[in-house]
C-alpha positions in Angstrom: 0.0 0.0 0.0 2.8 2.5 1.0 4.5 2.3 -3.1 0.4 2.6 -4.2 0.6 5.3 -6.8 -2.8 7.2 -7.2 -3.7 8.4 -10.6 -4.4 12.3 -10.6 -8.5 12.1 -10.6 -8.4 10.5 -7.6 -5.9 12.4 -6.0 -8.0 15.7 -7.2 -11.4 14.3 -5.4 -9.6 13.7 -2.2 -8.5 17.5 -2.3 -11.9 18.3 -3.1 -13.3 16.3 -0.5 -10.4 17.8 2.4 -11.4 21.3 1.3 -15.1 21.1 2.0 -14.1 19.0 5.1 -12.0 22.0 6.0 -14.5 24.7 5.7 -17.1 23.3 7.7 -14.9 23.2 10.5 -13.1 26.4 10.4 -13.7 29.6 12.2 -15.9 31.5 9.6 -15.0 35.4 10.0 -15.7 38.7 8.1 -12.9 41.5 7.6 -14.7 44.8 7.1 -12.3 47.5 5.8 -13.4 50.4 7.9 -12.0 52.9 5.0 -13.7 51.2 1.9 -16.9 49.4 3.8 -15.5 46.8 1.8 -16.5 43.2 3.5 -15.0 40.0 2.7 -16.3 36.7 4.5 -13.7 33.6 4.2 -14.2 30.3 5.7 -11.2 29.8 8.4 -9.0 32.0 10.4 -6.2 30.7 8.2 -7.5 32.2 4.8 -8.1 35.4 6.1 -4.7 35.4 7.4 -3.3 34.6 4.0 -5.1 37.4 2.4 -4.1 40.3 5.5 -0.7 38.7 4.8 -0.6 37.6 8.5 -0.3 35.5 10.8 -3.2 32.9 12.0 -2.5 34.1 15.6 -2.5 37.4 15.1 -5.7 37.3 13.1 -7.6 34.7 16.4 -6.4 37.7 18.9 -7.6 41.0 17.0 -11.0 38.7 16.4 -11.2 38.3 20.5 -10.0 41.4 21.7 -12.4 43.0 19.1 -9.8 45.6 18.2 -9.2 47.1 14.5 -6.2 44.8 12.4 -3.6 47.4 11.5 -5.6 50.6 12.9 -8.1 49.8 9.6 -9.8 45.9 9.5 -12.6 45.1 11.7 -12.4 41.4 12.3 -15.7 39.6 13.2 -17.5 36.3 13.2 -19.5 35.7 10.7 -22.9 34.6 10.6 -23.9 31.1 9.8 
């Protein structure tokens, strides 16, 4: 099993599958750009992170401590 090669549509529906896995379980949160009104909603902690350009961390404390991301990004739970 361990020299199993997997051909590539198989590989590609297990991604599919561990993304949708992924972003049922993640923390789903809104970033509200307090200069634009822009919102953006992404599915995990970890994806808004990437787009800030930040770290996962520091993305979870600004969220609790309800404080703005870089003196501009309102970060929030999102709704269900």
């Amino acid at each position: 099993m361990k020299n199993r090669v997997l051909s590539e549509t198989h590989l590609t529906k297990v991604r599919d599958h561990l993304t949708i896995l992924n972003s049922q379980k993640g923390t789903k949160v809104k970033i509200i750009d307090t200069q634009t009104n822009d919102i953006t909603k992404w599915d995990s902690i970890y994806k808004a992170a990437v787009s800030l350009d930040a770290n996962q961390t520091t993305i979870a404390r600004y969220l609790k401590a309800k404080k703005l991301y870089k003196g501009r990004y309102a970060i929030v739970l999102a709704e269900e």
